[in-house]
Wavefront OBJ file of the C-alpha trace (Angstrom):
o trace
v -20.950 11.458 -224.586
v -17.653 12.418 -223.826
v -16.803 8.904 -222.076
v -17.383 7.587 -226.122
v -14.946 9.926 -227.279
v -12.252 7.663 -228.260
v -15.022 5.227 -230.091
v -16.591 8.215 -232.182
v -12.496 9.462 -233.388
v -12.103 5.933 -234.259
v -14.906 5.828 -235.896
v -14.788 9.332 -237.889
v -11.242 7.921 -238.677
v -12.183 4.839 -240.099
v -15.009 6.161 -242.117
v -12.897 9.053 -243.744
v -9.795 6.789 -244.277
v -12.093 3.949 -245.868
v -13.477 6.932 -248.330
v -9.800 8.123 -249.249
v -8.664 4.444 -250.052
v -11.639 4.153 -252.285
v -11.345 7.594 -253.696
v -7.976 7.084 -254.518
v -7.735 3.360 -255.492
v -10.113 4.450 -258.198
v -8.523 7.519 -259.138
v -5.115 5.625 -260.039
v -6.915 2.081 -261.492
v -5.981 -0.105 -258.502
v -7.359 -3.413 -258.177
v -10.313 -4.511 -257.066
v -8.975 -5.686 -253.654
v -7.772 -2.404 -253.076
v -11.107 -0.854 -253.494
v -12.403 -3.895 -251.699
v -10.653 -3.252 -248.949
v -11.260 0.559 -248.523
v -15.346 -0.056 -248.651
v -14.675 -2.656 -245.657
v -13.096 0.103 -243.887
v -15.584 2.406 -244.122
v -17.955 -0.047 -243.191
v -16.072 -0.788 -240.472
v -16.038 2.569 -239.291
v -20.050 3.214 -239.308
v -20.726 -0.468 -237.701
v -18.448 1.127 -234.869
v -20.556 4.568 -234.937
v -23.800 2.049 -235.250
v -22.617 0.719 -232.096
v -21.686 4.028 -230.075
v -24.819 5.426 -230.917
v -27.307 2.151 -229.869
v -25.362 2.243 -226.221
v -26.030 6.313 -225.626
v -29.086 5.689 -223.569
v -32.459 7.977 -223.990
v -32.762 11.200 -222.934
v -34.933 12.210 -220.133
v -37.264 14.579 -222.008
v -39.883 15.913 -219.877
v -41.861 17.414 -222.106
v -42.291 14.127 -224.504
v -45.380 15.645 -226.314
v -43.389 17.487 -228.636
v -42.040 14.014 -230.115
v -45.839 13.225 -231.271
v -46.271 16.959 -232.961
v -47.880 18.256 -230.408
v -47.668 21.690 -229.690
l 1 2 3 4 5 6 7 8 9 10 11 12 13 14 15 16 17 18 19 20 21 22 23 24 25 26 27 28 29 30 31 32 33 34 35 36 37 38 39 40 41 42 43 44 45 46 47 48 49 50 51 52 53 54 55 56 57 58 59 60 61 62 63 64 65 66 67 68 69 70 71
């Protein structure tokens, strides 16, 4: 995980910047493409953690029966 390091701070960056713009664009009445723009951001920022998390590959459980509730 730590070779994604630099794609997960991008991405916690993006998503918490995109959330301030919006946060703050409404607090002070700023247009819509203000607003627009922060929700792309955030967007933005979870497609990027979307795509971090579908390349981690599976991890070699050995016990898989406790996936399926077993006990």
């Amino acid at each position: 995980m730590t070779e994604h390091s630099v794609e997960l701070g991008v991405s916690f960056v993006g998503v918490v910047l995109g959330l301030v713009i919006l946060l703050v664009a409404e607090a002070v009445g700023a247009g819509e493409v203000v607003i627009a723009a922060g929700g792309a951001v955030a967007i933005l920022g979870v497609a990027i953690l979307t795509a971090v998390v579908m390349r981690l590959p599976e991890p070699a459980d050995a016990d898989s029966d406790h996936e399926h509730g077993h006990a």
